[in-house]
C-alpha positions as CSV (number, residue, x, y, z in Angstrom):
1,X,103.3,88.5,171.2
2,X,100.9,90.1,173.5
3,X,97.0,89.6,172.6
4,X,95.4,92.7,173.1
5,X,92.0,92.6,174.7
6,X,89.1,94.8,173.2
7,X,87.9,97.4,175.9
8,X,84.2,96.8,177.2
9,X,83.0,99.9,175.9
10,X,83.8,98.4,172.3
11,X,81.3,96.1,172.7
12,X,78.2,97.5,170.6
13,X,74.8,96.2,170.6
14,X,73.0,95.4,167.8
15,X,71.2,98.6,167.4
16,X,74.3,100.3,168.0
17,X,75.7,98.3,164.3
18,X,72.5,99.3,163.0
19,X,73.0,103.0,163.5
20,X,76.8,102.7,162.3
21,X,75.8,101.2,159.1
22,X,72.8,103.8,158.7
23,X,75.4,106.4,159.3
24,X,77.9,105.0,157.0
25,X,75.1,104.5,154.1
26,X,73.8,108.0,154.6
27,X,77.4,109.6,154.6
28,X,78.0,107.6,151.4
29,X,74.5,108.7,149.6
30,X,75.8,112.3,150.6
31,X,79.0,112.1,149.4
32,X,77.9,110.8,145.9
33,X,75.0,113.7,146.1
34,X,78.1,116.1,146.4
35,X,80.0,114.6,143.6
36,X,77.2,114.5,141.2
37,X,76.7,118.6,141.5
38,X,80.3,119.6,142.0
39,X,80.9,117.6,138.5
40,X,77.9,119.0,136.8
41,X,78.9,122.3,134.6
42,X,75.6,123.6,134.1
43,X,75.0,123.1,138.2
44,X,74.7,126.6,139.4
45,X,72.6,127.6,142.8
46,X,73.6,131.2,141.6
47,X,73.1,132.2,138.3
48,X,75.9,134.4,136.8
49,X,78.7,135.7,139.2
50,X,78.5,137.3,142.1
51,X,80.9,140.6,142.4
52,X,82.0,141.6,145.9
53,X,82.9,145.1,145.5
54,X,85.3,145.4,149.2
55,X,86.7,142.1,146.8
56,X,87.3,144.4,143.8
57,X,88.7,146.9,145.3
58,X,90.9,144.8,147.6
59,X,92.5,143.4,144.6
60,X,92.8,147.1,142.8
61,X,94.7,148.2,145.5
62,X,97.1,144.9,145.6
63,X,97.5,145.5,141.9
64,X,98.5,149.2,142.1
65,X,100.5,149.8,145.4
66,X,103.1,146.9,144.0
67,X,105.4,149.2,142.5
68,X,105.6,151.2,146.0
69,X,106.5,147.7,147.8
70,X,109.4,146.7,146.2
71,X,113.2,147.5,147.6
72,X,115.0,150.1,145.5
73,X,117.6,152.3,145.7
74,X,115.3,155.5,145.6
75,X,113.7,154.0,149.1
């Protein structure tokens, strides 16, 4: 078996670890942040919906020009 050598540029100082860990424990505090409002039903930065109307009538227009799209023998 070959023992692979770790690269110099691995080699991190001790503020270096510090930082990692700080990162690590902020991206977990974050994460758990996240959770807490995505879970949360009565969470809403908007209240009510919000209507696009280029959305509405995007979908209108999906819903009524089907009938034209499909392959028939009248086509």
């Amino acid at each position: 078996m070959h023992v692979h050598t770790v690269p110099s540029e691995w080699d991190l100082t001790s503020d270096e670890i510090k930082l990692i860990q700080k990162r690590a424990q902020l991206r977990v505090v974050t994460k758990a942040e996240f959770l807490k409002r995505y879970r949360n039903p009565f969470y809403a930065s908007v209240p009510g919906h919000f209507v696009d109307p280029q959305n509405v009538r995007l979908y209108a227009y999906q819903q009524n020009s089907y009938r034209y799209l499909y392959s028939s023998p009248r086509i």
